[in-house]
N, C-alpha and C positions, 0 to 999 in steps of 0.2 A: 868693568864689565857693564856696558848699557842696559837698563831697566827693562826686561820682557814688558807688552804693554797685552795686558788683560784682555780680552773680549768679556765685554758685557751678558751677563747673564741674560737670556730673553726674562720679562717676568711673566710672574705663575700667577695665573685669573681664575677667581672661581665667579661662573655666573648661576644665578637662577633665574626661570622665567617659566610665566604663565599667561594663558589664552583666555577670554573672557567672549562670550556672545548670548547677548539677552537676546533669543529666539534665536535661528539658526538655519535663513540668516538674520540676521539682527543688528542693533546698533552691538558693536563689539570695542574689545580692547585688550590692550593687553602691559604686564607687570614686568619688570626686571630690577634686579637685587645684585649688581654687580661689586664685588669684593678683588682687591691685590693689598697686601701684608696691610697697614693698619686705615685704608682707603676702604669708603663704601660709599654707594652711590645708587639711588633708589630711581629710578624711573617708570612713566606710565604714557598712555598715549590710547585716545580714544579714537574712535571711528562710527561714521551716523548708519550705514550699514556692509555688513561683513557676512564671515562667517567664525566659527569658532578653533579651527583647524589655521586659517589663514592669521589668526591672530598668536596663534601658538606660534606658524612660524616666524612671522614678522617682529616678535619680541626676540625673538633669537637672533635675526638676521640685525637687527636693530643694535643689538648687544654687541654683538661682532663690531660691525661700523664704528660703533662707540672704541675701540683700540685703538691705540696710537702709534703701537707699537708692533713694528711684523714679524712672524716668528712665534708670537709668546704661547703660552701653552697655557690651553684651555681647558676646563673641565666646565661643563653646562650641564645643571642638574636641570631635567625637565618632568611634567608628568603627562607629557605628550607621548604616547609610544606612536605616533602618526611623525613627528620629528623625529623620535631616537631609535624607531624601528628603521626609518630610510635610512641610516647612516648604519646604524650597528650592524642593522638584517642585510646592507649594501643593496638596499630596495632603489636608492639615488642612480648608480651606475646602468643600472635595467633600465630606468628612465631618461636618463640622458641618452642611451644607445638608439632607443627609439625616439630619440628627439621628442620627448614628454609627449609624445601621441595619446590623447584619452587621457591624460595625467589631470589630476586637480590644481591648481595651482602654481600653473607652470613659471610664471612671471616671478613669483617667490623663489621658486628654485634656481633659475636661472640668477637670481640678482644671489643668494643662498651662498650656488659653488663661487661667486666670486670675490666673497670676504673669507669663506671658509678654506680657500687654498692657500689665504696670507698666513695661517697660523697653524697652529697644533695642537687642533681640539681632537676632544673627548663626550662624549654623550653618554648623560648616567641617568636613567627612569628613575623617577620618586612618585611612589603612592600622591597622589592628589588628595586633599582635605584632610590629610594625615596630621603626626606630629611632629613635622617639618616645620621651623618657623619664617625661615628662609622663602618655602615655597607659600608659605600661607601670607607671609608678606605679598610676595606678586597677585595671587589673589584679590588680595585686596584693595589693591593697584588696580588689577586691572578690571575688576568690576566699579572702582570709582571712576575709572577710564569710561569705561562702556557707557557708564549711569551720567555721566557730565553733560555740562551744556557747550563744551566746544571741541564737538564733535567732527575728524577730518571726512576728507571721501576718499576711498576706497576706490580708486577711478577702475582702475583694472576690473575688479570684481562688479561693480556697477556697470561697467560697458558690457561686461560677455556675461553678465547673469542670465539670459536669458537666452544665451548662443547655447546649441547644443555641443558643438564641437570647441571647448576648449583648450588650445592648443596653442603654441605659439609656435613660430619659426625661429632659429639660431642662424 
């Protein structure tokens, strides 16, 4: 009898991430603490000015990217409820219907649903400055981020900071 051939398990990620912005907006940045079984892997990434929301999501969207693997199944602890209120509250789908009309950070989003459809996340809120050591990790991260000397730019948020209507087209 020939050998059934297995399908591979997708793997199981746990990530964390945090948002950092000295002033608001400010130079920012932001923390990730991504975990699969005995794998960790810390990342950070500054910016010379932001804001504090856009770094929340950018560490998540970041995180994503970082997979290799499509399918896998995600849990993203965050202590953004501006991230895991979109997704949980299903504040995202309101927004995409109107084509992120008035939406903050629509360029995030937009780049956001297209890592997040490759896989099988989850969004869990955690107290910020808590006794999370995971999140107090990215913290840490990501205010070393913010505070560095090699600081990227933020093009998007630099171009239309001072557009009233930020909005993109799809």
């Amino acid at each position: 009898m020939p050998e059934e051939k297995q399908t591979p398990q997708p793997p199981v990620i746990t990530i964390y991430t945090d948002g950092s912005s000295r002033g608001n907006p400010g130079p920012g940045g932001f923390g990730i603490v991504l975990m699969s079984g005995q794998h960790r892997k810390d990342v950070a990434c500054g910016f010379r000015r932001t804001t504090n929301n856009r770094m929340e999501l950018l560490g998540v969207i970041t995180a994503l990217e970082m997979l290799k693997i499509p399918n896998s199944i995600v849990t993203i602890y965050t202590d953004s409820k501006y991230v895991a209120d979109a997704i949980n509250q299903n504040w995202l789908s309101g927004w995409i219907k109107k084509n992120f009309k008035n939406v903050k950070n629509p360029d995030l989003w937009v780049r956001f649903i297209r890592i997040y459809k490759q896989h099988k996340v989850r969004f869990v809120w955690v107290k910020g400055h808590a006794d999370n050591p995971y999140n107090n990790r990215c913290d840490q991260l990501a205010v070393a981020a913010a505070t560095g000397d090699k600081l990227l730019v933020d093009e998007y948020f630099e171009a239309t900071e001072n557009e009233n209507n930020n909005t993109l087209q799809l």
